[in-house]
Biopython code that builds the backbone (N, CA, C, O; Angstrom):
import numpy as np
from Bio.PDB.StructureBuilder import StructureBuilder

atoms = [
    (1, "UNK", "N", (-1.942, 24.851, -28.475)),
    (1, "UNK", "CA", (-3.144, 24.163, -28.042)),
    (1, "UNK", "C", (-3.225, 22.755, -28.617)),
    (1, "UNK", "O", (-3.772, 21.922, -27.894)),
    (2, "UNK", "N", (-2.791, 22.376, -29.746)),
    (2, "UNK", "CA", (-2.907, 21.049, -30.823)),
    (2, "UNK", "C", (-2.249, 19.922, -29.588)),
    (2, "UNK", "O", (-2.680, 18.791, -29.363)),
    (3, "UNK", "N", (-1.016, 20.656, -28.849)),
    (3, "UNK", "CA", (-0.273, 19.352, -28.288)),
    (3, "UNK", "C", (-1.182, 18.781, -26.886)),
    (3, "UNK", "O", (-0.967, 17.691, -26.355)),
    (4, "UNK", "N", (-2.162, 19.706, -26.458)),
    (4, "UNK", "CA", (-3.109, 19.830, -25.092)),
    (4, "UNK", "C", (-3.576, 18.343, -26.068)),
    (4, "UNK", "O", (-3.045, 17.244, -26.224)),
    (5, "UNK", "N", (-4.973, 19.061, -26.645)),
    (5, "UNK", "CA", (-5.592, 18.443, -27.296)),
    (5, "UNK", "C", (-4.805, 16.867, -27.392)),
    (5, "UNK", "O", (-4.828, 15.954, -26.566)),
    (6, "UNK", "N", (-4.434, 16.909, -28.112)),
    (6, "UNK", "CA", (-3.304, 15.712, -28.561)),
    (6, "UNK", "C", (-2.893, 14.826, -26.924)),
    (6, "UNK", "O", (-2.971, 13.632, -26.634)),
    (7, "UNK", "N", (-2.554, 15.747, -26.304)),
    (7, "UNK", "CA", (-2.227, 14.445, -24.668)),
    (7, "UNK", "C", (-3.731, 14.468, -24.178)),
    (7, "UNK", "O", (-3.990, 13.685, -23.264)),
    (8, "UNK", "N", (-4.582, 15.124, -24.578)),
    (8, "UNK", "CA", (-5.796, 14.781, -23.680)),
    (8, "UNK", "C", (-6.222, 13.700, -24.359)),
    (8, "UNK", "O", (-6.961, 13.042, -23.626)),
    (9, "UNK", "N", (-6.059, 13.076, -25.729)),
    (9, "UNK", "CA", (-6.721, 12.205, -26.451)),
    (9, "UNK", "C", (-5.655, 11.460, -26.018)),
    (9, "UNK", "O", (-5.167, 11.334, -27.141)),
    (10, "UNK", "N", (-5.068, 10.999, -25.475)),
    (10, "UNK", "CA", (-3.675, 10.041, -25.400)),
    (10, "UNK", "C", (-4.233, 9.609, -23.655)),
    (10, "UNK", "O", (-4.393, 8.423, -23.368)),
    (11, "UNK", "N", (-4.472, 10.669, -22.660)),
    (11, "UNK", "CA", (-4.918, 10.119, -21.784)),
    (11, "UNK", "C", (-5.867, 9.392, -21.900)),
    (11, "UNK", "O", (-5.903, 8.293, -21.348)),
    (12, "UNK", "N", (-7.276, 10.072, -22.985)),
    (12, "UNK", "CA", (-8.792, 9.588, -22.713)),
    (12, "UNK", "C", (-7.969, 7.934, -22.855)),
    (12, "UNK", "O", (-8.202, 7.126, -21.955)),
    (13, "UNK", "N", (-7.081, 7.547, -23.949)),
    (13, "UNK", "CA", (-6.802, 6.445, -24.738)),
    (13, "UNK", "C", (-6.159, 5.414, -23.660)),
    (13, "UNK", "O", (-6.111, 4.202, -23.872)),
    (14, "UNK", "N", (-5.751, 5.932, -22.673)),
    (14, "UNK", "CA", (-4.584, 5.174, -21.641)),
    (14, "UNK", "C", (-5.860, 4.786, -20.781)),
    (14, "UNK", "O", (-6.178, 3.634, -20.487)),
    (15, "UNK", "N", (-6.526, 5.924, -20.434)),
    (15, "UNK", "CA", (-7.671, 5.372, -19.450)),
    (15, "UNK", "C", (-8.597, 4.081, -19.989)),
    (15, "UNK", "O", (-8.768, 2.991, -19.443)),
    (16, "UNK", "N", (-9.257, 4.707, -21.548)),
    (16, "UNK", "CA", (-10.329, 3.217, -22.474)),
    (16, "UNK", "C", (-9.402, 2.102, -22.499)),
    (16, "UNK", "O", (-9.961, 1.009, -22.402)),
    (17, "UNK", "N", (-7.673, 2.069, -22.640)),
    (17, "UNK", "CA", (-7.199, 0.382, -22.356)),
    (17, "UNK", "C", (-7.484, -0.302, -20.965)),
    (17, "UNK", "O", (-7.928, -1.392, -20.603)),
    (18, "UNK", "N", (-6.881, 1.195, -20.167)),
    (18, "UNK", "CA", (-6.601, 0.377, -19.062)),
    (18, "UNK", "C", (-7.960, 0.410, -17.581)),
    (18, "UNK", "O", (-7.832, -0.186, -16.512)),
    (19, "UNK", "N", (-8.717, 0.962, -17.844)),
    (19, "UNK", "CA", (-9.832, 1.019, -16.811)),
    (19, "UNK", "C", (-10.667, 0.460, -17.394)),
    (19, "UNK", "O", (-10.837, 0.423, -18.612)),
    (20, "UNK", "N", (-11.411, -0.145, -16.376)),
    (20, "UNK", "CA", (-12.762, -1.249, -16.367)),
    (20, "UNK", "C", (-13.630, 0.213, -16.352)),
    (20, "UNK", "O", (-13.369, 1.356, -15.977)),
    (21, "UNK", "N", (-14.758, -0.428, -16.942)),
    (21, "UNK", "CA", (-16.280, 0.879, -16.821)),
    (21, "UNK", "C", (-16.695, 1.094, -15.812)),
    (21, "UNK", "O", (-17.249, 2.191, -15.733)),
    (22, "UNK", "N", (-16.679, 0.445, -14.842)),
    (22, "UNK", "CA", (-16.721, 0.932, -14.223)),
    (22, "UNK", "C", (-15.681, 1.852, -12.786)),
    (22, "UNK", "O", (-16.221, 1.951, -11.684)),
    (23, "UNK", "N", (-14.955, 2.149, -12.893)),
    (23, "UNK", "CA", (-13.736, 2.733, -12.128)),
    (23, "UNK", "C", (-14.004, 4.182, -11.883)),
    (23, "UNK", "O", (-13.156, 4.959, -11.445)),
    (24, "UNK", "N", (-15.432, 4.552, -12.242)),
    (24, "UNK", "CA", (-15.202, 5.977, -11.990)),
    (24, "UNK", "C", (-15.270, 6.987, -13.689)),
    (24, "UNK", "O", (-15.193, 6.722, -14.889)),
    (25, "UNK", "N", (-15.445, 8.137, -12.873)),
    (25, "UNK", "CA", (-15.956, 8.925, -14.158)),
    (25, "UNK", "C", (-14.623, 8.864, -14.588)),
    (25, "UNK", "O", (-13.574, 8.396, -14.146)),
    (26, "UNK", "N", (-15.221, 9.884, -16.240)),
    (26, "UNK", "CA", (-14.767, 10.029, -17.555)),
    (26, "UNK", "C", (-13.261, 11.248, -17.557)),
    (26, "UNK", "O", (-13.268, 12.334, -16.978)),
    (27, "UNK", "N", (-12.472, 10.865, -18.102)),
    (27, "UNK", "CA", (-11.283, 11.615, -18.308)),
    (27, "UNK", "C", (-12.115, 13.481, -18.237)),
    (27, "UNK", "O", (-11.620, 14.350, -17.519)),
    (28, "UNK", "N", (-12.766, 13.615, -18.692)),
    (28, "UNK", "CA", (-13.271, 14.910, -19.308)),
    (28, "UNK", "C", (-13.872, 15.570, -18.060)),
    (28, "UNK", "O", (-14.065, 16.784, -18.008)),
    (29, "UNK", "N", (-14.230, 14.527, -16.817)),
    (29, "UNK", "CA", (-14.513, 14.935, -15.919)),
    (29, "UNK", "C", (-13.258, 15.600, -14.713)),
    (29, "UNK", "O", (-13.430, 16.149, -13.625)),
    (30, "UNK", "N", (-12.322, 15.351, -15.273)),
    (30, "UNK", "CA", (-11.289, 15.701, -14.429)),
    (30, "UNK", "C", (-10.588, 17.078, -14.798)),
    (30, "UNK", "O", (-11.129, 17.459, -15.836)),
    (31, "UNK", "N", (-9.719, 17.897, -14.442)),
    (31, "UNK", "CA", (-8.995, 19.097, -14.842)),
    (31, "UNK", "C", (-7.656, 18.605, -15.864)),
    (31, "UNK", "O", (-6.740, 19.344, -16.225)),
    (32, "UNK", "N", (-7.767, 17.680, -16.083)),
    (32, "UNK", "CA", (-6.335, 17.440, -17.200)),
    (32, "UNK", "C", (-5.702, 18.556, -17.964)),
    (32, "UNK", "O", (-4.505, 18.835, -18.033)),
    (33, "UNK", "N", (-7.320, 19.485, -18.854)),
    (33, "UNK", "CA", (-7.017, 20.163, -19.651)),
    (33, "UNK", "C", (-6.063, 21.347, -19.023)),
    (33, "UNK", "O", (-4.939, 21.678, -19.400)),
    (34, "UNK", "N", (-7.046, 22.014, -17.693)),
    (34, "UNK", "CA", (-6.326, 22.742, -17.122)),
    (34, "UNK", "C", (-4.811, 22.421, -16.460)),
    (34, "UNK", "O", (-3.977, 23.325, -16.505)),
    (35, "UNK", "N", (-4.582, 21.583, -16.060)),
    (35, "UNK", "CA", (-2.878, 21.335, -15.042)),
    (35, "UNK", "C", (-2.733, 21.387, -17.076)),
    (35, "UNK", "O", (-2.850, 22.508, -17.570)),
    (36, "UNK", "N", (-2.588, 20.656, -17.671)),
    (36, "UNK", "CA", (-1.483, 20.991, -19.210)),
    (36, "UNK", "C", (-1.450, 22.157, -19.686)),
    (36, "UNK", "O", (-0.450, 22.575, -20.269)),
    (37, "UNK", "N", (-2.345, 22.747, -19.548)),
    (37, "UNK", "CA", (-2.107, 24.526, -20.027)),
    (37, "UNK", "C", (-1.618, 25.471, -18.980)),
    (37, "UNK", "O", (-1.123, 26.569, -19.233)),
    (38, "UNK", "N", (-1.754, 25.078, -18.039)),
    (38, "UNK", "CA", (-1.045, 25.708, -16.424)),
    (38, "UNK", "C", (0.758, 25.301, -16.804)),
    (38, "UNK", "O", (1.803, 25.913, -16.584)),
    (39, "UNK", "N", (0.487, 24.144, -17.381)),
    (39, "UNK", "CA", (2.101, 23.486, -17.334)),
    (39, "UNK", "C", (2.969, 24.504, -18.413)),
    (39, "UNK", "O", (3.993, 25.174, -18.283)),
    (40, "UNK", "N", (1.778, 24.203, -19.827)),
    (40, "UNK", "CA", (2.797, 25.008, -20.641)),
    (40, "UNK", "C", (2.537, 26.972, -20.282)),
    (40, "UNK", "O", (3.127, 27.735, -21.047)),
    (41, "UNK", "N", (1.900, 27.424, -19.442)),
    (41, "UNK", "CA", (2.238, 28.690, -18.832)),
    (41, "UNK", "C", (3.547, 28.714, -18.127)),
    (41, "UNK", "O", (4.328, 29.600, -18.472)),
    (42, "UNK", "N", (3.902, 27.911, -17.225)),
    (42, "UNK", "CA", (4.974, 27.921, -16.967)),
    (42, "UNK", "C", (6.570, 27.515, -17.261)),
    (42, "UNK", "O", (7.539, 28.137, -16.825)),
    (43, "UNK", "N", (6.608, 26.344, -18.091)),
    (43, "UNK", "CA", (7.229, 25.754, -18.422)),
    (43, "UNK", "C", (7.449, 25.818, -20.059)),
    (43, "UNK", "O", (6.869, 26.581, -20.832)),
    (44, "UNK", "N", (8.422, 24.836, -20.379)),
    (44, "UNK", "CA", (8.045, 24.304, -22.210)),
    (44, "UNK", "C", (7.669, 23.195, -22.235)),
    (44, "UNK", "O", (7.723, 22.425, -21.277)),
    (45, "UNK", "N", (7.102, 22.867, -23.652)),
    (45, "UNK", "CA", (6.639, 21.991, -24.500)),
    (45, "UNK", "C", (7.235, 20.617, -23.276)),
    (45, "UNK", "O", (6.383, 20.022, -22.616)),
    (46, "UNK", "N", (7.840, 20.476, -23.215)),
    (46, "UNK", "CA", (9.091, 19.393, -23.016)),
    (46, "UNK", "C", (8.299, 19.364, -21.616)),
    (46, "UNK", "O", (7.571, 18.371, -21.576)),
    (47, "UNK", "N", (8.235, 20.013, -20.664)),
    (47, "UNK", "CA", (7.578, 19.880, -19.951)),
    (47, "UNK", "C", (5.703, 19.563, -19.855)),
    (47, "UNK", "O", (5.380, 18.829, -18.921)),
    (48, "UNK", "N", (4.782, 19.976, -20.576)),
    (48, "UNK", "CA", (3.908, 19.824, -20.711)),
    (48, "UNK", "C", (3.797, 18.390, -21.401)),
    (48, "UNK", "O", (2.751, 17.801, -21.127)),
    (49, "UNK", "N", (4.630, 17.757, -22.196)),
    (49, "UNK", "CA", (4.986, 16.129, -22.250)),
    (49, "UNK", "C", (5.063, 15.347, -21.313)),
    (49, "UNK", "O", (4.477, 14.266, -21.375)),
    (50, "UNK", "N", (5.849, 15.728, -20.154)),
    (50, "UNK", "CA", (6.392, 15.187, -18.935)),
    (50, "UNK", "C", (5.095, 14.860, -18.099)),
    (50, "UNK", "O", (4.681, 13.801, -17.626)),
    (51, "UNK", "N", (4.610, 16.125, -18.085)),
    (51, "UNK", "CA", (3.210, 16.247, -17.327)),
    (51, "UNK", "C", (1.515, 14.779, -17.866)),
    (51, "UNK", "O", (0.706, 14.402, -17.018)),
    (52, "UNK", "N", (1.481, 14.367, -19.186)),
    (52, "UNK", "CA", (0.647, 14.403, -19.536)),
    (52, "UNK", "C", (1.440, 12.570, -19.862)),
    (52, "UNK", "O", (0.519, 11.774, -20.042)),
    (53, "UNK", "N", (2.754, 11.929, -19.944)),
    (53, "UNK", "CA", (3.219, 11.187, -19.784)),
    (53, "UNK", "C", (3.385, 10.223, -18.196)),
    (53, "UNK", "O", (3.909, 9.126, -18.007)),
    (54, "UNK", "N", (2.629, 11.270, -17.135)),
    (54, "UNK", "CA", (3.199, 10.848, -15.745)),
    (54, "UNK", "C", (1.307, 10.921, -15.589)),
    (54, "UNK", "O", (0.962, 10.134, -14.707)),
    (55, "UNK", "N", (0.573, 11.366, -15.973)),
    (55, "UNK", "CA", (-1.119, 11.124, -15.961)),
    (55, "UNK", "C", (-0.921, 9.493, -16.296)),
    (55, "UNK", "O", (-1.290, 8.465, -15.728)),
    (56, "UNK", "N", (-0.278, 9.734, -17.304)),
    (56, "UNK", "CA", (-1.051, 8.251, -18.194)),
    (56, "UNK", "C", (-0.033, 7.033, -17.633)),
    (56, "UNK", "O", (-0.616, 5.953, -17.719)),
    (57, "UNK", "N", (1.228, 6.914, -17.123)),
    (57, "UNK", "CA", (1.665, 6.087, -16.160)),
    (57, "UNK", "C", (0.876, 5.818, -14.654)),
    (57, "UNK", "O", (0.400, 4.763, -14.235)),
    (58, "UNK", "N", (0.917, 7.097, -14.037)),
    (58, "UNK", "CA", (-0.214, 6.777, -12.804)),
    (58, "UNK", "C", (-1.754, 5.935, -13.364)),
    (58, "UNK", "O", (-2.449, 5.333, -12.546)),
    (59, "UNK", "N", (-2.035, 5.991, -14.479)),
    (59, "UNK", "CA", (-3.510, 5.103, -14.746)),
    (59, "UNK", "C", (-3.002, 3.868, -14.472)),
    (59, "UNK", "O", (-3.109, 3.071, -13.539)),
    (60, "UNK", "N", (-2.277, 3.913, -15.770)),
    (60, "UNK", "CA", (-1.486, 1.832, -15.812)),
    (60, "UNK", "C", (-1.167, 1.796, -14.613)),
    (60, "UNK", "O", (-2.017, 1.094, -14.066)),
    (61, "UNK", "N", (-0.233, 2.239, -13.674)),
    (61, "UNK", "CA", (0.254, 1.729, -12.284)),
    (61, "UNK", "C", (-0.777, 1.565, -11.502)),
    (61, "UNK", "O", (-0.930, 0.483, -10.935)),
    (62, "UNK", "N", (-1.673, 2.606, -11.326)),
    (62, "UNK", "CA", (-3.087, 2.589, -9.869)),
    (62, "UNK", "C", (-4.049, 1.925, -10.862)),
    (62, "UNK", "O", (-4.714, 1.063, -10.287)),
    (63, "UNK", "N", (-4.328, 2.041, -12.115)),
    (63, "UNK", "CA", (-5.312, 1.772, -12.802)),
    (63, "UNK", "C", (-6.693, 2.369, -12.205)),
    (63, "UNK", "O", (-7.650, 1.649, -11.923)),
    (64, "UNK", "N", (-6.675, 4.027, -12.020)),
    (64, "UNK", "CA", (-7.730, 4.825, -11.742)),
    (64, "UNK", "C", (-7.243, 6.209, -12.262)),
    (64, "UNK", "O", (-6.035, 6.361, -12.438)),
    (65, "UNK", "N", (-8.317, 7.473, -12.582)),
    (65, "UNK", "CA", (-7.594, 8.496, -13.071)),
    (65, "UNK", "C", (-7.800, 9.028, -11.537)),
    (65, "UNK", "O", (-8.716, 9.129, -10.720)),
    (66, "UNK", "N", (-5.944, 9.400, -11.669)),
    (66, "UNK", "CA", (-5.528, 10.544, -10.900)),
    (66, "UNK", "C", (-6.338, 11.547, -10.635)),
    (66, "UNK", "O", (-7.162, 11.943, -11.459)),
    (67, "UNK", "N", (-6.188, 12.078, -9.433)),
    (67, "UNK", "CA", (-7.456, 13.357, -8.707)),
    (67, "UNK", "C", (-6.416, 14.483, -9.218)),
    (67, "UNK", "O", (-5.339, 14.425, -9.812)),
    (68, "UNK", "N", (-7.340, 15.696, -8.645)),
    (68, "UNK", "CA", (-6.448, 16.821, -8.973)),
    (68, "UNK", "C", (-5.728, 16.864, -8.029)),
    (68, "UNK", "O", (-4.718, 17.534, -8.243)),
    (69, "UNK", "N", (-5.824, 16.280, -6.697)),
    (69, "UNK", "CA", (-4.024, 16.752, -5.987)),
    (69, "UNK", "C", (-3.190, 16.109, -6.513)),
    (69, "UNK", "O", (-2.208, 16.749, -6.890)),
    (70, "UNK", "N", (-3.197, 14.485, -6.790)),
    (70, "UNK", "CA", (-2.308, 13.901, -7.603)),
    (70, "UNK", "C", (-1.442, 14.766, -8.715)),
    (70, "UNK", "O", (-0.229, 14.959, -8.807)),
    (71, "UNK", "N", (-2.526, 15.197, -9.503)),
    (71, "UNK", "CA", (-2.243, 16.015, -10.333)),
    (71, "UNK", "C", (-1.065, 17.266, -10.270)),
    (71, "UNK", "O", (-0.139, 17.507, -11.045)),
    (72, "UNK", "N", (-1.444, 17.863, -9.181)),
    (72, "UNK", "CA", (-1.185, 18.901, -8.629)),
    (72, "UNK", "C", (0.059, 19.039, -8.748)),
    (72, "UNK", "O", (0.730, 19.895, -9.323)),
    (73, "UNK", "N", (0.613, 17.179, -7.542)),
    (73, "UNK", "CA", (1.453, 16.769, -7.351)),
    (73, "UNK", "C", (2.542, 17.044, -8.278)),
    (73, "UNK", "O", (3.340, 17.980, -8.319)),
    (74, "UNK", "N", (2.348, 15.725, -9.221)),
    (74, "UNK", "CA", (2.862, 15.500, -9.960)),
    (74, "UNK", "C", (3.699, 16.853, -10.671)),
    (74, "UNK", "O", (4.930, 16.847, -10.680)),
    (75, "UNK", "N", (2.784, 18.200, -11.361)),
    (75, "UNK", "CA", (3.041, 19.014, -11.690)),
    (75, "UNK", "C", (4.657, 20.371, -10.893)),
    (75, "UNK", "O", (5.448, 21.156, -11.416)),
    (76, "UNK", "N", (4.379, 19.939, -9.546)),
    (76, "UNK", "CA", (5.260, 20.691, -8.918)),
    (76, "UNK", "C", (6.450, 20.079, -8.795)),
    (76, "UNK", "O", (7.476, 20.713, -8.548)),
    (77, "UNK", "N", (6.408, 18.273, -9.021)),
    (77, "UNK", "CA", (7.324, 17.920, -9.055)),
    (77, "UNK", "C", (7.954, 18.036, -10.224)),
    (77, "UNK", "O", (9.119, 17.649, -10.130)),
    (78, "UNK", "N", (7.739, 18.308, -11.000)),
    (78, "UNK", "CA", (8.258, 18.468, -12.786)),
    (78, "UNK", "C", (8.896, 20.091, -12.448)),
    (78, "UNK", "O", (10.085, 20.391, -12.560)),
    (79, "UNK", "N", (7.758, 21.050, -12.001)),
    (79, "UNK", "CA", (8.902, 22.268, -12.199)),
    (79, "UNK", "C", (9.950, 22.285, -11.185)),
    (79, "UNK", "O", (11.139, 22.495, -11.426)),
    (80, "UNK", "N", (9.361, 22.014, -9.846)),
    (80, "UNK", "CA", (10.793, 21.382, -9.159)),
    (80, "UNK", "C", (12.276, 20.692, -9.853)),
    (80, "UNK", "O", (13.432, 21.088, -9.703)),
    (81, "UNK", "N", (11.778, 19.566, -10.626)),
    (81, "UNK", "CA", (13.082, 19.326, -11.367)),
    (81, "UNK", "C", (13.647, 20.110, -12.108)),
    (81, "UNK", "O", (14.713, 20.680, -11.875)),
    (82, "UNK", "N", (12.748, 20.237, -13.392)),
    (82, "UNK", "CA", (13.012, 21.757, -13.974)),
    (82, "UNK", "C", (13.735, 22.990, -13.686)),
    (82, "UNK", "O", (14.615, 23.595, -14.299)),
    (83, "UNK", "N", (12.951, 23.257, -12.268)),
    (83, "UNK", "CA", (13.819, 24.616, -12.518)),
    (83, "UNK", "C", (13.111, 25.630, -11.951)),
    (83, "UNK", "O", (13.483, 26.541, -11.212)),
    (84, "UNK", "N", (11.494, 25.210, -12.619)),
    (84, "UNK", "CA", (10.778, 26.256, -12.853)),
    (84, "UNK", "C", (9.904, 26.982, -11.600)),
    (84, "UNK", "O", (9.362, 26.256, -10.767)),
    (85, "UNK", "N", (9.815, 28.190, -11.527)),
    (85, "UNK", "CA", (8.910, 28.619, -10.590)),
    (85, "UNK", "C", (7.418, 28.607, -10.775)),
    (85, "UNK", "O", (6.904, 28.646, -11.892)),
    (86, "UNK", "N", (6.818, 28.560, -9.789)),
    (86, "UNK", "CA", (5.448, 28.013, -9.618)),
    (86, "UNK", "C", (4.744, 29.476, -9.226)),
    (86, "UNK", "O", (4.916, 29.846, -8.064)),
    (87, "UNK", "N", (4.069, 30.218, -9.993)),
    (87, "UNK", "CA", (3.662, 31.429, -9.795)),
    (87, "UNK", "C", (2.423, 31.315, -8.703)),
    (87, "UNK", "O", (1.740, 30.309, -8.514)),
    (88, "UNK", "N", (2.302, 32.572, -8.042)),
    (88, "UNK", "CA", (1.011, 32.342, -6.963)),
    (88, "UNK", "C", (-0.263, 31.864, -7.390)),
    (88, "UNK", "O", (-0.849, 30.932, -6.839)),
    (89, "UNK", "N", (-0.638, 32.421, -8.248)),
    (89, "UNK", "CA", (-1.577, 32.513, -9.422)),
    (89, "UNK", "C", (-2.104, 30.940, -10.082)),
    (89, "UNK", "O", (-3.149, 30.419, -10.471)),
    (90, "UNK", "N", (-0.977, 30.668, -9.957)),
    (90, "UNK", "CA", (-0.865, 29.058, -10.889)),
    (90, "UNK", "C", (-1.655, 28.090, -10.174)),
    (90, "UNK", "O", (-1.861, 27.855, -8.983)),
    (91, "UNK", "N", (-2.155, 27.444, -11.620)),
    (91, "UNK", "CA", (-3.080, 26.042, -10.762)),
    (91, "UNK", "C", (-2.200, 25.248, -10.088)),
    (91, "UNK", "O", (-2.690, 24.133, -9.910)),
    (92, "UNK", "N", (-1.168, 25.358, -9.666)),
    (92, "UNK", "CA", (-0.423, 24.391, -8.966)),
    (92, "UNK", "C", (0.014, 24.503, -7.804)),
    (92, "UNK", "O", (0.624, 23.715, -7.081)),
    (93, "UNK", "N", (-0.442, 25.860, -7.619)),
    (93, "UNK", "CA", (0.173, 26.926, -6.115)),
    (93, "UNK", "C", (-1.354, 26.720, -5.225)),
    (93, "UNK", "O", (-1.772, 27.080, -4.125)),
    (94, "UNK", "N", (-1.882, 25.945, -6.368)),
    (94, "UNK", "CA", (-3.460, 25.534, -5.378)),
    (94, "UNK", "C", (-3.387, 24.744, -4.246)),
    (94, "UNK", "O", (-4.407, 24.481, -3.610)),
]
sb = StructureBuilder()
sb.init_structure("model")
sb.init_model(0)
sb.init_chain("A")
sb.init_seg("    ")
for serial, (resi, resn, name, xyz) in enumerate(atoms, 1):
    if name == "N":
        sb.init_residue(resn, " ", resi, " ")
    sb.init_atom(name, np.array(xyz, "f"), 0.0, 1.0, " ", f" {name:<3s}", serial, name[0])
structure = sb.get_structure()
C-alpha cells in the first residue's frame, strides 16, 4: 500500500506543478487510487510504477488529469506489454 500512497502523492505533485487552478477538479477526485491497486492485483510492483509514471506524463503532455478511460487505457496497455492477463473482474475489463 506505501508505494499507492507514495504515486498518489507524486501525481497530486505533477498535477500542483503543472495545472493552472483552474483545469478542473482535484487528483482525489479521480480513481487513481483504484486503477494502482487494480494494477498491482494483477501485475508487479514494476508495473504499478509504469502505471502511475504514464498518469503523470499524460498531465505534463495534455496538461489536464486523465479521465478514467484514459486511465483504463493506459492500464491495458501496460499488461498488454507485460504479458499480463486482464481478469473479468478487473477495473480494467471495465
Amino acid at each position: 500500500m506505501a508505494s499507492v500512497r507514495r504515486h498518489l502523492d507524486g501525481i497530486a505533485e505533477t498535477a500542483a506543478e503543472t495545472l493552472d487552478e483552474r483545469s478542473g477538479s482535484a487528483v482525489e477526485d479521480h480513481e487513481y487510487r483504484e486503477a494502482l491497486e487494480a494494477m498491482r492485483e494483477i501485475g508487479d510492483e514494476s508495473a504499478v510504477d509504469r502505471l502511475a509514471e504514464d498518469i503523470e506524463r499524460s498531465i505534463r503532455q495534455s496538461e489536464t488529469l486523465p479521465q478514467e478511460q484514459s486511465v483504463r487505457s493506459l492500464g491495458r496497455d501496460i499488461c498488454d506489454e507485460k504479458g499480463y492477463e486482464i481478469p473479468a473482474d478487473s477495473w480494467f475489463a471495465r
